[in-house]
mmCIF file as gemmi writes it, N, C-alpha and C atoms, coordinates in Angstrom:
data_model
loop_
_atom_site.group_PDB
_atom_site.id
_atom_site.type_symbol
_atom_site.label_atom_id
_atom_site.label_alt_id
_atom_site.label_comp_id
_atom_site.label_asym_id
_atom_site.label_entity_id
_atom_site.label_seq_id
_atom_site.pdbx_PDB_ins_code
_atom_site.Cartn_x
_atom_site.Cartn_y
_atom_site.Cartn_z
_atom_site.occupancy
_atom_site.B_iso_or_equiv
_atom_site.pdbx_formal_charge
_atom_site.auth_seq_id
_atom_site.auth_asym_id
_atom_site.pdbx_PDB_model_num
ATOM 1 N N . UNK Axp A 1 ? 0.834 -1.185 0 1 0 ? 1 A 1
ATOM 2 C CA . UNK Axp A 1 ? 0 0 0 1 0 ? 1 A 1
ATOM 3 C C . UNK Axp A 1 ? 0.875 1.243 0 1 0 ? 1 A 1
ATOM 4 N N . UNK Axp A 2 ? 0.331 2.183 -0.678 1 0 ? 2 A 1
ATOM 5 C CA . UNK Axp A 2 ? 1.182 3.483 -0.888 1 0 ? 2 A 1
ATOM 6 C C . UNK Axp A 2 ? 0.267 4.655 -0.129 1 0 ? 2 A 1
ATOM 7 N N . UNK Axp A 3 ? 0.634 5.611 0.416 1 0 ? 3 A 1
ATOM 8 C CA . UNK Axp A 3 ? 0.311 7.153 0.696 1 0 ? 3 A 1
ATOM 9 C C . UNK Axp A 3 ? 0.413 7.459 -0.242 1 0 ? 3 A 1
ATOM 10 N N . UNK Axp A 4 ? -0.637 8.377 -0.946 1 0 ? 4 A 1
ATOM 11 C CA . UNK Axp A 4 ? -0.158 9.594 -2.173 1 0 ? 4 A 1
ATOM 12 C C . UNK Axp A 4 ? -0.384 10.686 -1.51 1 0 ? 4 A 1
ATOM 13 N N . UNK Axp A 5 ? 0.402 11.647 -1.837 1 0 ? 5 A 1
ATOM 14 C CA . UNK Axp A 5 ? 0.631 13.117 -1.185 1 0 ? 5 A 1
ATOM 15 C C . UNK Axp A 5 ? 0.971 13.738 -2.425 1 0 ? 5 A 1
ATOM 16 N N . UNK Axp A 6 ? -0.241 15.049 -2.938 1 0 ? 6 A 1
ATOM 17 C CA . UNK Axp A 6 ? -0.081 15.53 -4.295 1 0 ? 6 A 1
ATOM 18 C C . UNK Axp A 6 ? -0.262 17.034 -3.399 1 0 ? 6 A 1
ATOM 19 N N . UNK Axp A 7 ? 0.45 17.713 -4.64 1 0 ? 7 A 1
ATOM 20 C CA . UNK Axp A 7 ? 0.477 19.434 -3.856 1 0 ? 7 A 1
ATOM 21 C C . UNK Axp A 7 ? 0.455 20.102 -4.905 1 0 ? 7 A 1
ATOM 22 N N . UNK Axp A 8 ? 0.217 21.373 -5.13 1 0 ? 8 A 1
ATOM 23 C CA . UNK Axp A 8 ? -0.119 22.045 -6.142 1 0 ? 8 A 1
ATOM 24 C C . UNK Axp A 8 ? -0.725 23.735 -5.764 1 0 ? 8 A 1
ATOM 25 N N . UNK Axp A 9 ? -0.788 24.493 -6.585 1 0 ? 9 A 1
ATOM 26 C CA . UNK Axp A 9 ? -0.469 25.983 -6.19 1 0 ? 9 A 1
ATOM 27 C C . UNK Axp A 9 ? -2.582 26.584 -6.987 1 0 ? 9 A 1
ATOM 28 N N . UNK Axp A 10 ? -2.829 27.075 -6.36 1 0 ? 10 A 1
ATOM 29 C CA . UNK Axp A 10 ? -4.161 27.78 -6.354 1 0 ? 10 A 1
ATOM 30 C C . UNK Axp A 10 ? -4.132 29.163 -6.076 1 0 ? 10 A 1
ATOM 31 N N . UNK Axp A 11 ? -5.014 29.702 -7.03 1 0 ? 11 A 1
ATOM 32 C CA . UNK Axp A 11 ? -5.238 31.746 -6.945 1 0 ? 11 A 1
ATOM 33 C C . UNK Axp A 11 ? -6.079 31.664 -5.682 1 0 ? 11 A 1
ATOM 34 N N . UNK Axp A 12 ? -5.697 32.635 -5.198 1 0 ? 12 A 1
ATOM 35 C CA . UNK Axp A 12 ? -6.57 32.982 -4.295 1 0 ? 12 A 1
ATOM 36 C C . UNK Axp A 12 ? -8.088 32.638 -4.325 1 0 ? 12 A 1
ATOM 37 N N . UNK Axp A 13 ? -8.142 33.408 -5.547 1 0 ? 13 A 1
ATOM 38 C CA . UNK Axp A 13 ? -9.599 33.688 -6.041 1 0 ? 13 A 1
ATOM 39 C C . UNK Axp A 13 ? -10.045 32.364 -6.584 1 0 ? 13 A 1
ATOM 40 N N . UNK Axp A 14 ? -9.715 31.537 -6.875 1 0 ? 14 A 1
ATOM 41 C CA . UNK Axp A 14 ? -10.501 30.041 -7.024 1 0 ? 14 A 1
ATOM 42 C C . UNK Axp A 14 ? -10.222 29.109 -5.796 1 0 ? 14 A 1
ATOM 43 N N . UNK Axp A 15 ? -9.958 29.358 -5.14 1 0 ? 15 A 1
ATOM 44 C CA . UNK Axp A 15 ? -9.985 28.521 -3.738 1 0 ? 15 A 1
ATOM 45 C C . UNK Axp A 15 ? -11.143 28.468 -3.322 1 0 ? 15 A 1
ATOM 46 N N . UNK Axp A 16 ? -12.318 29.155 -3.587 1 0 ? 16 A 1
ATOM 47 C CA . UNK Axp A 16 ? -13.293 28.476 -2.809 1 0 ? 16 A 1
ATOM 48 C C . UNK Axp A 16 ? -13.867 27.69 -3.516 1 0 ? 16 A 1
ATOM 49 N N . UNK Axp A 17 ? -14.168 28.025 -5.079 1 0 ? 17 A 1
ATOM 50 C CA . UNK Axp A 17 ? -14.694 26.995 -5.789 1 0 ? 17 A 1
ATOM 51 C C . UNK Axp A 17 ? -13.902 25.868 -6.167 1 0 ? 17 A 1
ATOM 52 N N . UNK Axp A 18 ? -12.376 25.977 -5.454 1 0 ? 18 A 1
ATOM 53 C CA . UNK Axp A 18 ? -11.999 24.757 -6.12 1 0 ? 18 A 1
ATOM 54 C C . UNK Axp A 18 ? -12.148 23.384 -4.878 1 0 ? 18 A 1
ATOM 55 N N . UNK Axp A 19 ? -12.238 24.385 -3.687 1 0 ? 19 A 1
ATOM 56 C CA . UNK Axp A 19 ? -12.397 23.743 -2.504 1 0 ? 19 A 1
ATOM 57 C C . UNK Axp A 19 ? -13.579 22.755 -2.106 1 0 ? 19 A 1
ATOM 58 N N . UNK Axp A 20 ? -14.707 23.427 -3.15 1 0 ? 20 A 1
ATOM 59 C CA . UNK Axp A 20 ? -16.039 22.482 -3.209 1 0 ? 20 A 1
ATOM 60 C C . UNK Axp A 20 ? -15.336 21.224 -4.316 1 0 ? 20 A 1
ATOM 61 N N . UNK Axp A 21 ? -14.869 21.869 -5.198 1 0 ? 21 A 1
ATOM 62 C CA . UNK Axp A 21 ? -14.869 20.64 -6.385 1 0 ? 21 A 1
ATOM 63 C C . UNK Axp A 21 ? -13.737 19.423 -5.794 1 0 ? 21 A 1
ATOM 64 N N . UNK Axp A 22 ? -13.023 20.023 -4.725 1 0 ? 22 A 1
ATOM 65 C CA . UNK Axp A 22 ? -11.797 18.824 -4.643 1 0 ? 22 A 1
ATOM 66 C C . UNK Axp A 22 ? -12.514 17.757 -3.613 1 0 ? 22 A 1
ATOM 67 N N . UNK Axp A 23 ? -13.827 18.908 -2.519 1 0 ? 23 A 1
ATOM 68 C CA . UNK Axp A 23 ? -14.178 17.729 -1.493 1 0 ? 23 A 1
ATOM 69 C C . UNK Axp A 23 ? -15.041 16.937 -2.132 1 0 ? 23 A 1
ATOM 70 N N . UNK Axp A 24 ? -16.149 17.529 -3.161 1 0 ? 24 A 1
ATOM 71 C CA . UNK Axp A 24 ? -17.229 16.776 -3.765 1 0 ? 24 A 1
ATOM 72 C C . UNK Axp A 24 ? -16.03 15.549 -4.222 1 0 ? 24 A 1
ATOM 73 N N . UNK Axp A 25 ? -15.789 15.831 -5.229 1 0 ? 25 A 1
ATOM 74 C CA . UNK Axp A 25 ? -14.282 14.58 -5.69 1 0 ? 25 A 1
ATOM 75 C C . UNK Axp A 25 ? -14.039 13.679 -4.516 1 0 ? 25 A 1
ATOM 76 N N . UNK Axp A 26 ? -13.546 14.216 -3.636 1 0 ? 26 A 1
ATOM 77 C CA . UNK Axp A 26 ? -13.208 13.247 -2.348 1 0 ? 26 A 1
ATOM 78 C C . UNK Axp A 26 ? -14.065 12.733 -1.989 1 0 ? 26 A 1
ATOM 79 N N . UNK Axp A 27 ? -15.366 13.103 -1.889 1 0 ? 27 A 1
ATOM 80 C CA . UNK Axp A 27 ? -16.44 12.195 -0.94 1 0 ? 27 A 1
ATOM 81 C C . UNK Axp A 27 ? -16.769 10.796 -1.939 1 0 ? 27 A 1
ATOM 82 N N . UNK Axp A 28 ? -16.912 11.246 -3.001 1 0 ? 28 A 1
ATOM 83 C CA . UNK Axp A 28 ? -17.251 10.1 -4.682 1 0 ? 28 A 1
ATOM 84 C C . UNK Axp A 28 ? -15.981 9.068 -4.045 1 0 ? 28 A 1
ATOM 85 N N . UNK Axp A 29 ? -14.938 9.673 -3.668 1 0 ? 29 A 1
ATOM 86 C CA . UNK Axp A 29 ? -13.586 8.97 -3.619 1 0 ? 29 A 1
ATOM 87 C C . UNK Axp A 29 ? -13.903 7.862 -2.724 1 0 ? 29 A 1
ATOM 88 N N . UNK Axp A 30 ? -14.772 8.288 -1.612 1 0 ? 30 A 1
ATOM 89 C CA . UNK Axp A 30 ? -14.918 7.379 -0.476 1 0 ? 30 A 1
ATOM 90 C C . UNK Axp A 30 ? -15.838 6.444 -0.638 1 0 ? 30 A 1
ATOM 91 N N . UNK Axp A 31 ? -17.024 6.983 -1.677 1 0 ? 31 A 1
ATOM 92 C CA . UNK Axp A 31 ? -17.739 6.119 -1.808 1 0 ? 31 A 1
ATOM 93 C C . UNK Axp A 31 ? -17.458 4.779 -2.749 1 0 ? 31 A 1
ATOM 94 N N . UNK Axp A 32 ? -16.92 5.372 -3.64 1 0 ? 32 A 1
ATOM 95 C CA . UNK Axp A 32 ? -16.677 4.088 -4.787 1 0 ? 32 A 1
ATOM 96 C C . UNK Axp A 32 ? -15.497 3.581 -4.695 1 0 ? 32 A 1
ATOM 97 N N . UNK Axp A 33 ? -14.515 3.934 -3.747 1 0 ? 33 A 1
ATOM 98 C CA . UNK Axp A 33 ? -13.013 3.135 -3.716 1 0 ? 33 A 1
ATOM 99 C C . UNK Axp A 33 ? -13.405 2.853 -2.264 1 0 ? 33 A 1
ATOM 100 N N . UNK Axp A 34 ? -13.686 3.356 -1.261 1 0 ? 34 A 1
ATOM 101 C CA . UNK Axp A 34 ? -13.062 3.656 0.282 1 0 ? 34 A 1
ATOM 102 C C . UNK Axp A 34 ? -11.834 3.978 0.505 1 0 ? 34 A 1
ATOM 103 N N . UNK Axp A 35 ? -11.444 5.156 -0.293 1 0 ? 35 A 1
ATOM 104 C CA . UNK Axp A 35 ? -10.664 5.967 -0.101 1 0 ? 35 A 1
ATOM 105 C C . UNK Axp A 35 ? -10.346 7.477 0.431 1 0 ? 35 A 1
ATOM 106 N N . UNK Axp A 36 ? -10.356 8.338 1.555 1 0 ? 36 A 1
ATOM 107 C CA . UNK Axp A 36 ? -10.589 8.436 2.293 1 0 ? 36 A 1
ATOM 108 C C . UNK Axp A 36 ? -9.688 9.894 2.061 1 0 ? 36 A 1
ATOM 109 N N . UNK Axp A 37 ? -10.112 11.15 1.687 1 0 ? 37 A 1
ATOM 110 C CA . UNK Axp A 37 ? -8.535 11.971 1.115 1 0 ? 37 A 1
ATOM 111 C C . UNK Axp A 37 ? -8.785 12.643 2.056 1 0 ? 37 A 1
ATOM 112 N N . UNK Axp A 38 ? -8.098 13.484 2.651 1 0 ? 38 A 1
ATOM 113 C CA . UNK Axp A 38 ? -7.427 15.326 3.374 1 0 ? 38 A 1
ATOM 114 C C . UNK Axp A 38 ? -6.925 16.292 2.122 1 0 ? 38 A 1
ATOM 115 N N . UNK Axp A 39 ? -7.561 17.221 2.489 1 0 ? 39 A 1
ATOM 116 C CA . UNK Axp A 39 ? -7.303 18.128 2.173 1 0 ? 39 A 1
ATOM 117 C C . UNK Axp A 39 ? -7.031 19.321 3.226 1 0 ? 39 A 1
ATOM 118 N N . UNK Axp A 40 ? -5.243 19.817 2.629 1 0 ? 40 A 1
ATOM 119 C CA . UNK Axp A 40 ? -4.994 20.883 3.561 1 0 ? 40 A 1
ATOM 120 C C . UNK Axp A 40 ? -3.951 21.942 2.761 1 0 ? 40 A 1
ATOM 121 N N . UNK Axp A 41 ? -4.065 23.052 3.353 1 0 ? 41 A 1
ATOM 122 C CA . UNK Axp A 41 ? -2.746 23.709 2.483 1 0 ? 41 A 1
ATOM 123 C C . UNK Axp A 41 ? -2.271 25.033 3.529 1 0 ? 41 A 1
ATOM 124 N N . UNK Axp A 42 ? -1.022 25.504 3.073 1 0 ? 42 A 1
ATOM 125 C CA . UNK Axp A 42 ? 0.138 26.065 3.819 1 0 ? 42 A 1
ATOM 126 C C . UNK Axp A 42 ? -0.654 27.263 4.348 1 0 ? 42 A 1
ATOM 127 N N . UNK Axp A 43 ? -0.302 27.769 5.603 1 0 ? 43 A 1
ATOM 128 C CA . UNK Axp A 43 ? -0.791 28.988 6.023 1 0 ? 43 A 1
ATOM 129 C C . UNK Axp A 43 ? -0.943 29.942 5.242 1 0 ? 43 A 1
ATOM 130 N N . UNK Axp A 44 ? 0.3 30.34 4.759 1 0 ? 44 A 1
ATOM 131 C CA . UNK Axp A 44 ? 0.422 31.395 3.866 1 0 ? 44 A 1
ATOM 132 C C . UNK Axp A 44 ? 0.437 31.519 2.692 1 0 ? 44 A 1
ATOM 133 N N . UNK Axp A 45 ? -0.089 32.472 2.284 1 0 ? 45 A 1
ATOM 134 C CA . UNK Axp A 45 ? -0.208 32.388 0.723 1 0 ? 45 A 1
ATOM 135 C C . UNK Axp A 45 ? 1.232 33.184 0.18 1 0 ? 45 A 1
ATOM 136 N N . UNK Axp A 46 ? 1.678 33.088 -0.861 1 0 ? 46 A 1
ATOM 137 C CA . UNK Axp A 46 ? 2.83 34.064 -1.479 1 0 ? 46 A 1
ATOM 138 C C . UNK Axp A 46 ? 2.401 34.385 -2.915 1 0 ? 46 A 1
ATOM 139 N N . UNK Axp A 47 ? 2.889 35.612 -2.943 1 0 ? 47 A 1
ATOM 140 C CA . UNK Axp A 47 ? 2.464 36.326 -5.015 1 0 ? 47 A 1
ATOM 141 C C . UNK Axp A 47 ? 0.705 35.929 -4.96 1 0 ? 47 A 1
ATOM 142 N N . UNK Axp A 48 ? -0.387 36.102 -4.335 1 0 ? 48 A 1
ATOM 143 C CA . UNK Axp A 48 ? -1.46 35.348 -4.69 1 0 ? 48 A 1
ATOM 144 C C . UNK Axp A 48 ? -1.776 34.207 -4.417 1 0 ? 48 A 1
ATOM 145 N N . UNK Axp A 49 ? -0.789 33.43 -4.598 1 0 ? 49 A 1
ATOM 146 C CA . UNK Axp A 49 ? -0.742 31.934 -4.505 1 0 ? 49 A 1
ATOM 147 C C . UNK Axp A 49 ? -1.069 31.206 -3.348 1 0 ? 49 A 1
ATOM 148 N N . UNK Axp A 50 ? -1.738 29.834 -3.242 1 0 ? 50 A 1
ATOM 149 C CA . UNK Axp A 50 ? -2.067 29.134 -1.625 1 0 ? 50 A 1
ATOM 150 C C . UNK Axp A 50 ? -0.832 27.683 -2.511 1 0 ? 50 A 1
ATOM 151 N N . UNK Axp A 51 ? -0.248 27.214 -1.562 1 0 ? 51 A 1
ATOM 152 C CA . UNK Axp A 51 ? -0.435 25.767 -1.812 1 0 ? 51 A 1
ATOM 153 C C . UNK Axp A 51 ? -1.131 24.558 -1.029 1 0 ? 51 A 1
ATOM 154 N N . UNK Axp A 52 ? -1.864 24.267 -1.67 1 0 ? 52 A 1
ATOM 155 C CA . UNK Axp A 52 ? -2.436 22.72 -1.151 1 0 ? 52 A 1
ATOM 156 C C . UNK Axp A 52 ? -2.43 21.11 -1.409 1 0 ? 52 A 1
ATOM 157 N N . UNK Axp A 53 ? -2.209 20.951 -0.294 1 0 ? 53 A 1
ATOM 158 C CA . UNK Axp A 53 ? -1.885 19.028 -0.27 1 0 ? 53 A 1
ATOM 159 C C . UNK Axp A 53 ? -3.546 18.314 -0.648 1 0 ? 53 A 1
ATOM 160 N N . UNK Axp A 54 ? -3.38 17.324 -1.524 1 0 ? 54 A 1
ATOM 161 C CA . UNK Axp A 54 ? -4.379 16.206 -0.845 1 0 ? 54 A 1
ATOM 162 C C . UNK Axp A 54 ? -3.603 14.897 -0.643 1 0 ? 54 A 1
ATOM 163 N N . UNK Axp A 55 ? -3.878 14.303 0.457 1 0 ? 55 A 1
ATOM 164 C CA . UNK Axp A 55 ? -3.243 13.028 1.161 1 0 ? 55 A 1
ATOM 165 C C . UNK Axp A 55 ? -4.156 12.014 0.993 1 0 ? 55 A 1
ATOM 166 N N . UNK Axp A 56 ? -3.921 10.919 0.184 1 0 ? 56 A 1
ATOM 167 C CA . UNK Axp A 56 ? -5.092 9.289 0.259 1 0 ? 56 A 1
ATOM 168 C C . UNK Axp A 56 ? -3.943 8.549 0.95 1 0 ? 56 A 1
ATOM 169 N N . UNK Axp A 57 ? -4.322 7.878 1.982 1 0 ? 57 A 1
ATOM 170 C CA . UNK Axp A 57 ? -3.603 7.238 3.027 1 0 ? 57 A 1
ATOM 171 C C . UNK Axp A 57 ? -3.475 6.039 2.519 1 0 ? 57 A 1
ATOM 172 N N . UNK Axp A 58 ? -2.949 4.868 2.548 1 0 ? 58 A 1
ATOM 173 C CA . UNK Axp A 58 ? -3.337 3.45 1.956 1 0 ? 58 A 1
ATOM 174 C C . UNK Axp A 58 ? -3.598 3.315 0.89 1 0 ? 58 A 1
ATOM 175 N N . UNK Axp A 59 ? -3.597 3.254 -0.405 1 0 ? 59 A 1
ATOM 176 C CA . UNK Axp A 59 ? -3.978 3.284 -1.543 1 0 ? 59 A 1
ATOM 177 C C . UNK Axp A 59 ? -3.229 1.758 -2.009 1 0 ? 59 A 1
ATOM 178 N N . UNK Axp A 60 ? -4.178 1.254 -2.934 1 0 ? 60 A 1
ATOM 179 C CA . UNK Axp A 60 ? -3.639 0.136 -3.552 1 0 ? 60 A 1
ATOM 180 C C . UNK Axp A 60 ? -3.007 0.528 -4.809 1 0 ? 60 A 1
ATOM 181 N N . UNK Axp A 61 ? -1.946 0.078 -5.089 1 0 ? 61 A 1
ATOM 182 C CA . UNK Axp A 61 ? -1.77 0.128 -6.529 1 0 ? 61 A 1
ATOM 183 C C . UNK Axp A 61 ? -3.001 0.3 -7.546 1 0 ? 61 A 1
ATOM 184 N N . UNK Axp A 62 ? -2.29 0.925 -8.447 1 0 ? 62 A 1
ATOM 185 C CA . UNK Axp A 62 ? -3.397 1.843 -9.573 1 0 ? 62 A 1
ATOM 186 C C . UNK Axp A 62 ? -4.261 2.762 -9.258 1 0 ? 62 A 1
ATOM 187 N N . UNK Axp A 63 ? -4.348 3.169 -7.619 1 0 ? 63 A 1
ATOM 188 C CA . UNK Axp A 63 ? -5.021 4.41 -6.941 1 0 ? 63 A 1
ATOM 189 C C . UNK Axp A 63 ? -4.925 5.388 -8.084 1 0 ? 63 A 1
ATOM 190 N N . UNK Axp A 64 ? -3.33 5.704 -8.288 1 0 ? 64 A 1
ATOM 191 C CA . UNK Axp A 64 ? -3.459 6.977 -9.147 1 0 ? 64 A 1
ATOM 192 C C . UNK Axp A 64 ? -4.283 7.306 -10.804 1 0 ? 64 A 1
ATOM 193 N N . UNK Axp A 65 ? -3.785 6 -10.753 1 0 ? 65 A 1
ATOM 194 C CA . UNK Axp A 65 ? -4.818 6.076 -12.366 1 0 ? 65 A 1
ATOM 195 C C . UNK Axp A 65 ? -6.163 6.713 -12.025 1 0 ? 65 A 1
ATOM 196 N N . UNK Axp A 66 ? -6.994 5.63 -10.978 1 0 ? 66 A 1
ATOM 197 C CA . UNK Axp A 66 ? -8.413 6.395 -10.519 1 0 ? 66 A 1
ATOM 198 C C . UNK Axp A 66 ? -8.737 7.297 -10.137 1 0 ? 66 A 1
ATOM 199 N N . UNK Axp A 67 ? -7.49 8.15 -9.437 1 0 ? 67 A 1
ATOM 200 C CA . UNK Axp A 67 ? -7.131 9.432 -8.906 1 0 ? 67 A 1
ATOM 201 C C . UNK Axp A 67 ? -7.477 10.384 -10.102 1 0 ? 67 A 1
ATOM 202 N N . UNK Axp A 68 ? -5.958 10.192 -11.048 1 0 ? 68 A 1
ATOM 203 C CA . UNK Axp A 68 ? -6.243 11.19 -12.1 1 0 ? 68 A 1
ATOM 204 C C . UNK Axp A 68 ? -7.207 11.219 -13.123 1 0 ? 68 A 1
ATOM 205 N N . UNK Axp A 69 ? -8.434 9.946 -13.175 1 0 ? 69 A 1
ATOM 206 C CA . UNK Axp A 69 ? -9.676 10.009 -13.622 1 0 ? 69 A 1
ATOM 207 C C . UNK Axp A 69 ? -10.985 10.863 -13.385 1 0 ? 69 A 1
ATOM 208 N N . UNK Axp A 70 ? -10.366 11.08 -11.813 1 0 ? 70 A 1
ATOM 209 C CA . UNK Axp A 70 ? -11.341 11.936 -11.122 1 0 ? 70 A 1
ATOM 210 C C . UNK Axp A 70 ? -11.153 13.213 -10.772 1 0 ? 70 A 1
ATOM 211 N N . UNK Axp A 71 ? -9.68 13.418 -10.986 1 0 ? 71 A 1
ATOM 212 C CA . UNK Axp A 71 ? -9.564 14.893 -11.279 1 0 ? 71 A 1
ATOM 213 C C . UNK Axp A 71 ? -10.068 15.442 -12.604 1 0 ? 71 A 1
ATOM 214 N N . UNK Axp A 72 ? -9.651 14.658 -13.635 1 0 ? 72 A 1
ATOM 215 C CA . UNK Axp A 72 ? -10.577 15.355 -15.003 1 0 ? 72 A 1
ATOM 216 C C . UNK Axp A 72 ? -11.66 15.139 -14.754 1 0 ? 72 A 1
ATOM 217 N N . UNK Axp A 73 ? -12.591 14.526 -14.287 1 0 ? 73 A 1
ATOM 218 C CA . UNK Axp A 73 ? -13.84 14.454 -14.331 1 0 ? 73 A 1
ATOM 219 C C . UNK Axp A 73 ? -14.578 15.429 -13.455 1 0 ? 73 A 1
ATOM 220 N N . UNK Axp A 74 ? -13.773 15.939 -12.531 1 0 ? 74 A 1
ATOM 221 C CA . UNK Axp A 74 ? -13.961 17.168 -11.264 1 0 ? 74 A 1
ATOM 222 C C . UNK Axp A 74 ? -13.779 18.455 -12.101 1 0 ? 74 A 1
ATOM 223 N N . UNK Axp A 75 ? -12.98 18.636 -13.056 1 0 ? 75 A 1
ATOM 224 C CA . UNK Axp A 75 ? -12.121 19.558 -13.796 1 0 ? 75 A 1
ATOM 225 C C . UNK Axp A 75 ? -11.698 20.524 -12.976 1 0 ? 75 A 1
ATOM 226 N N . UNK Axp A 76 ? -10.365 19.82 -12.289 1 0 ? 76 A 1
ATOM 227 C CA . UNK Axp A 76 ? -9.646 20.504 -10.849 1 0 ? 76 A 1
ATOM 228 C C . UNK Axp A 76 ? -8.632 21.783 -12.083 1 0 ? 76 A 1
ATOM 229 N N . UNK Axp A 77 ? -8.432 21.102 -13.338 1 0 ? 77 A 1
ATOM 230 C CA . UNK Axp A 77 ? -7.015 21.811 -13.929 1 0 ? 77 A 1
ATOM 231 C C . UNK Axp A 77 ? -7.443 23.334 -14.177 1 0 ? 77 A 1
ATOM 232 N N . UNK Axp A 78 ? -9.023 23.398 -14.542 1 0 ? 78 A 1
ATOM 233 C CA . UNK Axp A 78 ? -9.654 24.594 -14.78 1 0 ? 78 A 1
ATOM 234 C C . UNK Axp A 78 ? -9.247 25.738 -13.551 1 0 ? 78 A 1
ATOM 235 N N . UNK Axp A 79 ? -8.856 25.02 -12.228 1 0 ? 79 A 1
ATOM 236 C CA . UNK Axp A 79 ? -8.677 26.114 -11.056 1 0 ? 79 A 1
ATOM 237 C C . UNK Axp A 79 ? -7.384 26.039 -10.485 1 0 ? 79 A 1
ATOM 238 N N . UNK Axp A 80 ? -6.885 25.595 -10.906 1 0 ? 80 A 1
ATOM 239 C CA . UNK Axp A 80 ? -4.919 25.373 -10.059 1 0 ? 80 A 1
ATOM 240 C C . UNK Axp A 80 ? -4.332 26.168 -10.928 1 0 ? 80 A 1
ATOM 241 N N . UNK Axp A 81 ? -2.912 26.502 -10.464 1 0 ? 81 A 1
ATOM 242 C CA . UNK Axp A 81 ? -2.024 27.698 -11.039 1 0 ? 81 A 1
ATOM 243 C C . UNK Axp A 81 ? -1.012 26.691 -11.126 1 0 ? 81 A 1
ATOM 244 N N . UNK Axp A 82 ? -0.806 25.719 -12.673 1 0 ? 82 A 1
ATOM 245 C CA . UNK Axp A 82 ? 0.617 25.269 -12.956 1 0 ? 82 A 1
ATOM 246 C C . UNK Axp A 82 ? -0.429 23.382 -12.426 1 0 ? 82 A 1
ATOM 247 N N . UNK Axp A 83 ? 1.092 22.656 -12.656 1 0 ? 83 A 1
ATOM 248 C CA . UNK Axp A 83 ? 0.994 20.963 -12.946 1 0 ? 83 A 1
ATOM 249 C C . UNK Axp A 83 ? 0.705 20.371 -11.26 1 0 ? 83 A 1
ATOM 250 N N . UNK Axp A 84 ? -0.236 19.556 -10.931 1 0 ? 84 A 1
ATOM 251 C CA . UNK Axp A 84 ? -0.286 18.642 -9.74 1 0 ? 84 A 1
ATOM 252 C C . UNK Axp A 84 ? 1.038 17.615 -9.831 1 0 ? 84 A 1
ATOM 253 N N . UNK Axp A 85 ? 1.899 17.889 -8.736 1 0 ? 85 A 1
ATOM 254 C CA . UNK Axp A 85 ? 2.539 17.174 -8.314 1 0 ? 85 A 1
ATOM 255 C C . UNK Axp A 85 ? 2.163 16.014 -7.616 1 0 ? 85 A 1
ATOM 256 N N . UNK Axp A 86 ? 2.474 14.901 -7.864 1 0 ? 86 A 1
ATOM 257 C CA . UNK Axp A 86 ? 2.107 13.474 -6.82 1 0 ? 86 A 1
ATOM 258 C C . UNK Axp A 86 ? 3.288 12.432 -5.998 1 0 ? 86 A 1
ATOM 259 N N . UNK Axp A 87 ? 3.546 12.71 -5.22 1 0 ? 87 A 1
ATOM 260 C CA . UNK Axp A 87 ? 4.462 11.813 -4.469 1 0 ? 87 A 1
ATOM 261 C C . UNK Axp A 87 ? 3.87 10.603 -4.021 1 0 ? 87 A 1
ATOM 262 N N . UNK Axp A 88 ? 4.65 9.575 -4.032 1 0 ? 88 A 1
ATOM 263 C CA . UNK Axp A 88 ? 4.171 8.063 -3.255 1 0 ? 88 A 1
ATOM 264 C C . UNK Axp A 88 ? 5.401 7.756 -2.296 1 0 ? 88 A 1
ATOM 265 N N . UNK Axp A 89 ? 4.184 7.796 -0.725 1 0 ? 89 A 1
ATOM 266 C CA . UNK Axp A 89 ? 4.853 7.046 0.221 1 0 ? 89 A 1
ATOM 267 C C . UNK Axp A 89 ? 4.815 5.852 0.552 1 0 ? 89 A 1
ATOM 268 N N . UNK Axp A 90 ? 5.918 5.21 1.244 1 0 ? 90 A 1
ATOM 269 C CA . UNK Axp A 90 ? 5.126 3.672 2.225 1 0 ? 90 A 1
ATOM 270 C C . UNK Axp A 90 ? 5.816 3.431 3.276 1 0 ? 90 A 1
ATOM 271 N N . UNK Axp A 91 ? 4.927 2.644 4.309 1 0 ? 91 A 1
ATOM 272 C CA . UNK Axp A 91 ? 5.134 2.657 5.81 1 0 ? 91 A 1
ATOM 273 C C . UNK Axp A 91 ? 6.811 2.126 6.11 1 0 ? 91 A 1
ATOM 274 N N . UNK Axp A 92 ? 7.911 1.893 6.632 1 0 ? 92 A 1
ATOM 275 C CA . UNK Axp A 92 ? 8.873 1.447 7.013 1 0 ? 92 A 1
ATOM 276 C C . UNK Axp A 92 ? 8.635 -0.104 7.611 1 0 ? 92 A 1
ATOM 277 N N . UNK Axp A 93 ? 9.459 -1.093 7.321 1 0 ? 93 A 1
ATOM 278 C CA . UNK Axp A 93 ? 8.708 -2.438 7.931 1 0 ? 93 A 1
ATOM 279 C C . UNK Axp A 93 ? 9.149 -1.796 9.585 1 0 ? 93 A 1
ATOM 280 N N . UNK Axp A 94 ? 8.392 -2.485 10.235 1 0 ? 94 A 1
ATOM 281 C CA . UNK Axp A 94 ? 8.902 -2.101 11.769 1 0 ? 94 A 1
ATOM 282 C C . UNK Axp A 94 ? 9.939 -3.078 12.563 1 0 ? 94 A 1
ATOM 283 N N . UNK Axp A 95 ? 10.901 -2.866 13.497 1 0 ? 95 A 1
ATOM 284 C CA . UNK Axp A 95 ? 12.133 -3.503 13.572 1 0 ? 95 A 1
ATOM 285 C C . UNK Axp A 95 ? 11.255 -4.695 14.264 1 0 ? 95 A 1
ATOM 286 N N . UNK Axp A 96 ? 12.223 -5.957 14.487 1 0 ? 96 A 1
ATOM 287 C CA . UNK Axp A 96 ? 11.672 -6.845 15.291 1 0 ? 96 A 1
ATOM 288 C C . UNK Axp A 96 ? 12.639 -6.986 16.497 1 0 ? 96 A 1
């Protein structure tokens, strides 16, 4: 299982509507995967700009494919400033 942690830069001025379109997205997320996202982003804004994380905790392989299905289908690209970044984490085995 992987963490995805994607971040990406938003105008001021579409943050609220993009803020509906990323949770509506997320809730669909929970329903038809049980996948479960956060959404959060940096205190401060700079030049205009916010940045914001969304975090899916656990994800099975090919999450992202379904991920980036549902961002076009949300049409998140219409409100972000520049490319979604996506990182993949995973847990450390734990010592014995």
């Amino acid at each position: 299982m992987f963490d995805l942690y994607i971040y990406y830069q938003v105008r001021m001025e579409d943050a609220a509507a993009l803020s509906s379109r990323v949770r509506a997205m997320q809730a669909r997320l929970v329903v038809e995967h049980g996948v479960a996202g956060q959404l959060k982003r940096r205190p401060e804004a700079k030049d205009g700009l916010q940045t914001w994380m969304e975090i899916y905790p656990a994800t099975l392989p090919g999450f992202d494919a379904v991920l980036e299905a549902a961002v076009a289908h949300a049409a998140l690209a219409q409100l972000t400033a520049g490319k979604r970044h996506t990182e993949f984490f995973m847990d450390l085995p734990t010592c014995a």
